[in-house]
TITOR-405615 format. One line per 10 residues: for each residue z, y, x of N, C-alpha, C. Coordinates in Angstrom, 3 decimals, decimal comma, always signed. Layout:
N
Z Y X Z Y X Z Y X  ...
END
This chain:
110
+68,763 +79,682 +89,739 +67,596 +79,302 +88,965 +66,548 +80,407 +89,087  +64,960 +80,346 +89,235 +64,189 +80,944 +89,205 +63,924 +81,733 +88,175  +63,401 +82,979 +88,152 +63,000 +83,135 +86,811 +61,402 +82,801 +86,746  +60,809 +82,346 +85,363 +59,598 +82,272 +85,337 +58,665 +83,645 +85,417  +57,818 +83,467 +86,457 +56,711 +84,178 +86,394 +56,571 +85,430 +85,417  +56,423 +84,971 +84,131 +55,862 +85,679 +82,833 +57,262 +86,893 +83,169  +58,710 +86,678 +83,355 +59,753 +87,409 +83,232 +59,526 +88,304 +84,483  +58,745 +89,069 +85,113 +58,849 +89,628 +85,934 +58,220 +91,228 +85,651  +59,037 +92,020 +85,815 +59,064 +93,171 +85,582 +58,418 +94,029 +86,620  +57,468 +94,546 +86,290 +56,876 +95,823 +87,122 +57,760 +96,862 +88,113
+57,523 +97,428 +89,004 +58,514 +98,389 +89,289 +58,254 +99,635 +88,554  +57,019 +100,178 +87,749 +56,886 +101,044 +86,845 +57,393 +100,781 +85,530  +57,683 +99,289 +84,975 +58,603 +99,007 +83,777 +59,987 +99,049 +83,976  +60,056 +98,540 +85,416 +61,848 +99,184 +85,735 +62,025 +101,041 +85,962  +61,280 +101,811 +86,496 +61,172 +103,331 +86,215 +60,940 +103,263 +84,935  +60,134 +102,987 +83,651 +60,142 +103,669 +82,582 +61,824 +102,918 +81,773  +62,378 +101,706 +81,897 +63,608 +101,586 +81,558 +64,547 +102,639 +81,777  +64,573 +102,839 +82,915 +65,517 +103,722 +83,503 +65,645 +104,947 +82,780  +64,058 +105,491 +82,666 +64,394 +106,624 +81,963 +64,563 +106,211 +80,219  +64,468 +105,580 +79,673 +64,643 +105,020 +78,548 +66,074 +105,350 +78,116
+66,734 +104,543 +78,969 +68,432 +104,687 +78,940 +68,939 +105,799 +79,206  +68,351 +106,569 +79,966 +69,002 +107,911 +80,326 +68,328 +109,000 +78,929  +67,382 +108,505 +78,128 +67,111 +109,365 +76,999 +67,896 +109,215 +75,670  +68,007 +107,839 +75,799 +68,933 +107,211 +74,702 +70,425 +107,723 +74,793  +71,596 +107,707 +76,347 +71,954 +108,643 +76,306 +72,001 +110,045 +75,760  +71,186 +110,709 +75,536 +70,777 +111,943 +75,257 +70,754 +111,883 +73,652  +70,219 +110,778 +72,836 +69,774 +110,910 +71,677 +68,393 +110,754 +71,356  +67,433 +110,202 +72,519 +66,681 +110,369 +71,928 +65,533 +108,892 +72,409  +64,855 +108,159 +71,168 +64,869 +106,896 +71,162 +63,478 +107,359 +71,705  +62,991 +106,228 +72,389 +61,308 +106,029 +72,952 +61,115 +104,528 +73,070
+59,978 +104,187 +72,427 +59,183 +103,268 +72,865 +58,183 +102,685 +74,408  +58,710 +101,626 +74,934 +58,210 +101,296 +76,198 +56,621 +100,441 +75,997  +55,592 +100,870 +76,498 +54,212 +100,126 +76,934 +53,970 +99,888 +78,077  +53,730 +98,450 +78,336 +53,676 +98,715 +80,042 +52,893 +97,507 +80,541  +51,989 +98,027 +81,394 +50,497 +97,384 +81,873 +50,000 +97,715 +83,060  +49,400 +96,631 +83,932 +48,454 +96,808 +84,749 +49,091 +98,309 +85,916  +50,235 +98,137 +86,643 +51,196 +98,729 +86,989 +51,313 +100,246 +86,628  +51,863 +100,855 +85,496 +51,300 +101,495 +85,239 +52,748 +101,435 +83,520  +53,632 +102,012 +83,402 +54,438 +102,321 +82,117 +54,431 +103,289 +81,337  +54,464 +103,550 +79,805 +54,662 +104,740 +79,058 +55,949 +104,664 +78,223
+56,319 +105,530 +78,267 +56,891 +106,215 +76,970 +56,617 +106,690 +76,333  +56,512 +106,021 +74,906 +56,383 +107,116 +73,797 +57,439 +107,541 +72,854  +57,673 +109,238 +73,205 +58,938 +109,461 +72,241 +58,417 +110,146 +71,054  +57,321 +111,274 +71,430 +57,081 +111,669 +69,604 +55,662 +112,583 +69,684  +54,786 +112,761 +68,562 +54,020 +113,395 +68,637 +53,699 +114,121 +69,587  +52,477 +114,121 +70,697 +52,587 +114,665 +71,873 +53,310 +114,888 +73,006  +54,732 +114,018 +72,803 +55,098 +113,484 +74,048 +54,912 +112,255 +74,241  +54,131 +111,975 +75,484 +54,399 +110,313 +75,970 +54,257 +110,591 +77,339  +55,401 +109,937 +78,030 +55,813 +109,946 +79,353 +55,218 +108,831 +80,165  +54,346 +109,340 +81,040 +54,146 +108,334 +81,848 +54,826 +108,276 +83,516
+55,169 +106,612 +83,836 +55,495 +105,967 +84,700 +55,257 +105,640 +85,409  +54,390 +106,640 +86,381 +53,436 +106,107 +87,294 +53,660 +106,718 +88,944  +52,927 +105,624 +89,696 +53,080 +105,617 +91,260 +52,174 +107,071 +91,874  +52,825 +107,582 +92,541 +52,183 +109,504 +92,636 +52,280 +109,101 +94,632  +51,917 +110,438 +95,255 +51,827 +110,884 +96,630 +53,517 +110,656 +97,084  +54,229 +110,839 +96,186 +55,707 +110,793 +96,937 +56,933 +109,656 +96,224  +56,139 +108,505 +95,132 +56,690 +107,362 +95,242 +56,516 +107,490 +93,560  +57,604 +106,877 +93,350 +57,277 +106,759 +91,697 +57,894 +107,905 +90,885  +57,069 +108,795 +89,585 +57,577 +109,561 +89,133 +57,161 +109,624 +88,003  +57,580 +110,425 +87,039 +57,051 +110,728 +85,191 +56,438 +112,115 +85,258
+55,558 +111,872 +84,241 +54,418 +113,104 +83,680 +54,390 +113,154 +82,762  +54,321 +114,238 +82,265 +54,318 +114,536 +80,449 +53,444 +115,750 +80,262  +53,085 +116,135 +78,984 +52,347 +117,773 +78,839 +53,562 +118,523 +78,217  +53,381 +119,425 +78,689 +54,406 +120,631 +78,583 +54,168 +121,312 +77,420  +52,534 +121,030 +76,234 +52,452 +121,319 +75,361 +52,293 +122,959 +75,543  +50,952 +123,159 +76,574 +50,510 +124,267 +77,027 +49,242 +123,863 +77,481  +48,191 +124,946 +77,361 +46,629 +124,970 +77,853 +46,445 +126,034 +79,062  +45,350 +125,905 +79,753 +45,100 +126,204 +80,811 +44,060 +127,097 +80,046  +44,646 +128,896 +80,405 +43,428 +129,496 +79,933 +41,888 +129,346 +80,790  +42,185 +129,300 +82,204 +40,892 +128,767 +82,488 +40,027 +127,922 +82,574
+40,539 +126,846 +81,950 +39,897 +125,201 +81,929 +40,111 +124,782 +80,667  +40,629 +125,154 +79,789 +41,256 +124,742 +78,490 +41,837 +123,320 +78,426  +42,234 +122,608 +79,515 +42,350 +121,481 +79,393 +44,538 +121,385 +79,635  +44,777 +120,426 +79,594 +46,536 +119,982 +78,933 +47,080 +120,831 +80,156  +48,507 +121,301 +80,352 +48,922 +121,129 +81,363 +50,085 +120,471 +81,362  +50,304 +119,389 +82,198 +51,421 +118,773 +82,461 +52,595 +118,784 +83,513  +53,304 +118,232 +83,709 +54,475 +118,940 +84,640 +55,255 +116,934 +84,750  +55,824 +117,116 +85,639 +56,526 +115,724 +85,979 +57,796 +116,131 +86,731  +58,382 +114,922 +87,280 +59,536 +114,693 +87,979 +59,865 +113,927 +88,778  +60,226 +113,613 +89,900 +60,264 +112,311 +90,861 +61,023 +111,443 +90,205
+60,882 +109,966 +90,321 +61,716 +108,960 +89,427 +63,056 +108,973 +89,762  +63,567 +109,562 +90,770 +64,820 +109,548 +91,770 +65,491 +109,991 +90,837  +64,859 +111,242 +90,189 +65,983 +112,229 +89,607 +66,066 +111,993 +87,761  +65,816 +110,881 +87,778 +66,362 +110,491 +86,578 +66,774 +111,175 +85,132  +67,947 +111,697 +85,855 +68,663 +112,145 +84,989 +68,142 +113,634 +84,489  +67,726 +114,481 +85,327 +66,783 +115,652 +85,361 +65,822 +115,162 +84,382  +64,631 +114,543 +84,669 +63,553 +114,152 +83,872 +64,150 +114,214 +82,362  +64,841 +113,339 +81,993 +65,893 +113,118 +81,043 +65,786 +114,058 +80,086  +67,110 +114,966 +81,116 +67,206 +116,391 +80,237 +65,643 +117,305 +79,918  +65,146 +116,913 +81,328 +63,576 +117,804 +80,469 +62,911 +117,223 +79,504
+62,921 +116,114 +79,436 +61,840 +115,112 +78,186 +63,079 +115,554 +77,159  +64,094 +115,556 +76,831 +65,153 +115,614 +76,005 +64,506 +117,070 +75,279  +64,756 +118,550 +76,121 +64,014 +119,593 +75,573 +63,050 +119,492 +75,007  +61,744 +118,857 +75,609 +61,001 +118,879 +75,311 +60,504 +118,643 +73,951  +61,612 +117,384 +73,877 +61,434 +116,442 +72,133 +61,725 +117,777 +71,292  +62,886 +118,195 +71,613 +63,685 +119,162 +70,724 +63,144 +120,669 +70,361  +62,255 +120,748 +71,356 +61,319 +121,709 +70,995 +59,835 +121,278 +70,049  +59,929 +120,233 +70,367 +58,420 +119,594 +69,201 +59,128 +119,236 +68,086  +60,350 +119,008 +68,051 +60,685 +118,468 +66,326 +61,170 +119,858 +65,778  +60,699 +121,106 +66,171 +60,988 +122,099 +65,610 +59,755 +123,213 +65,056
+58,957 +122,267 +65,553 +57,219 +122,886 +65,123 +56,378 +121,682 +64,397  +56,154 +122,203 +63,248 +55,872 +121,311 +62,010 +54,824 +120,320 +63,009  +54,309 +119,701 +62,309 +53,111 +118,700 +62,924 +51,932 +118,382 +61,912  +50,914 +118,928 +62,413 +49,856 +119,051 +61,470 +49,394 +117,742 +61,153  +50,102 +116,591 +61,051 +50,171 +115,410 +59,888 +51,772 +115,617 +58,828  +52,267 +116,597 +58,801 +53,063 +116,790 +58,092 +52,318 +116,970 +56,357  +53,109 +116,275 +55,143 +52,461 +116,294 +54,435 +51,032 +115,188 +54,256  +50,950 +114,929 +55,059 +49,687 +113,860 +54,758 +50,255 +112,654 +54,035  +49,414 +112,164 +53,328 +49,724 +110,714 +52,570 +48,552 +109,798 +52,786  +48,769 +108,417 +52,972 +48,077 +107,515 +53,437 +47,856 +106,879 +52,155
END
C-alpha cells in the first residue's frame, strides 16, 4: 500500500529524529519543527539544534553559548549527521551545562 503524500518525511526530519532518539537515550527530551527542508530541535533555553543540509551532506548546529570577541556575534559549532551518537553526547553536555546557569526568566511570573 502507498503511503499518502501528506506522510512523507523530509530527509532533514529523518536526521532531526535520529538525533531525537539518540538524546532521549541520554535523558534528554527535545521538541521536533520541521519545514521547507530544513529541521529543529528544540531542547532548552538557548539550545536549538538545527538539521540542516551543509558542504559535506547533512549535519546539526547549535551555539556553544559563546561570543566572538571580534564580531560579537553567536558562535556555533556542529557535527556531521553520520555521527549521531557524538552530536548526542555533545547536545547532551551542552543541556547540562545550561540547566546549571540560572536563566534570566527565572523568577518571572506571567
Amino acid at each position: 500500500m502507498n503511503r499518502p503524500a501528506t506522510a512523507h518525511r523530509s530527509p532533514g526530519t529523518v536526521t532531526a529524529e535520529q538525533l531525537r532518539t539518540e538524546l532521549e537515550r541520554l535523558g534528554v527530551a527535545a521538541d521536533l519543527h520541521a519545514g521547507d527542508g530544513v529541521a529543529l530541535l528544540s531542547v532548552w533555553l538557548h539550545l536549538v539544534v538545527w538539521c540542516e543540509w551543509g558542504p559535506d551532506g547533512w549535519r546539526y548546529r547549535w551555539w556553544t553559548g559563546r561570543v566572538s570577541d571580534r564580531t560579537g556575534r553567536w558562535i556555533y559549532t556542529g557535527c556531521r549527521a553520520l555521527a549521531v551518537k557524538t552530536a548526542a553526547r555533545r547536545i547532551a553536555a551542552r543541556y547540562a551545562e545550561l540547566r546549571q546557569t540560572p536563566s534570566p526568566f527565572d523568577g518571572e511570573t506571567s
